[in-house]
C-alpha positions in Angstrom: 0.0 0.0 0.0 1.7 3.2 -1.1 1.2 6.8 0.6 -1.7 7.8 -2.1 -4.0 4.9 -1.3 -3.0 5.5 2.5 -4.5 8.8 2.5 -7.5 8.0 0.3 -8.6 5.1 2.7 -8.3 7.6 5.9 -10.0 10.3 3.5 -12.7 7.6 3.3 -13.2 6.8 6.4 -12.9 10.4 7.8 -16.0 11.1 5.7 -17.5 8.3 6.9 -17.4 9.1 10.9 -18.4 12.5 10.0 -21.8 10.9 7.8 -22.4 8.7 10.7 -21.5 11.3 13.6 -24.0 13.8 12.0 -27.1 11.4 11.1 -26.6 10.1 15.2 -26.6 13.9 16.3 -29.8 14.7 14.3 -31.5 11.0 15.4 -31.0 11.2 18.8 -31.9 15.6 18.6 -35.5 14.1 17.3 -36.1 11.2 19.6 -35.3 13.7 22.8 -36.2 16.8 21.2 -33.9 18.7 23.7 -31.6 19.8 20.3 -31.3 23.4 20.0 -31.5 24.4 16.2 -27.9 25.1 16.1 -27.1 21.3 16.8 -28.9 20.4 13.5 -26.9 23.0 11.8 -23.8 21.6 13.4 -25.1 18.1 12.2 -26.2 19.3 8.8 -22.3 20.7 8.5 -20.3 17.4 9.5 -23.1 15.0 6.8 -21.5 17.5 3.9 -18.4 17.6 5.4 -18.3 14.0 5.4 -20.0 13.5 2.0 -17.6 16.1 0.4 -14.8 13.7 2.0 -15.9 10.2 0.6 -16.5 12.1 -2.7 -12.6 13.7 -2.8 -11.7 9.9 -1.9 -13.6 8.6 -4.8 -12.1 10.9 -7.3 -8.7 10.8 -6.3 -9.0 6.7 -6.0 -9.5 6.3 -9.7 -6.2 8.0 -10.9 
């Protein structure tokens, strides 16, 4: 595994936590409904954050 693929996979999986991090902020901010709007923004931020990630990982993984 060279350096490129190295930092494509943790590119990957960066975007992942931050997908996963911001759908469980925004699931458990509905089921308790103690979430201030500014959580959801927060949540909203890290999901494209995170999708922006995977999508930089799955351009730069076909070269």
């Amino acid at each position: 595994m060279d350096a490129r693929e190295r930092r494509v996979d943790s590119t990957r999986i960066a975007g992942s936590i931050a997908i996963a991090t911001g759908l469980l902020i925004t699931v458990i901010g509905l089921a308790t409904d103690d979430t201030p709007p500014k959580g959801y923004v927060f949540a909203s931020l890290l999901v494209i954050i995170g999708v922006g990630l995977r999508l930089e990982a799955a351009t730069a993984d076909r070269r």
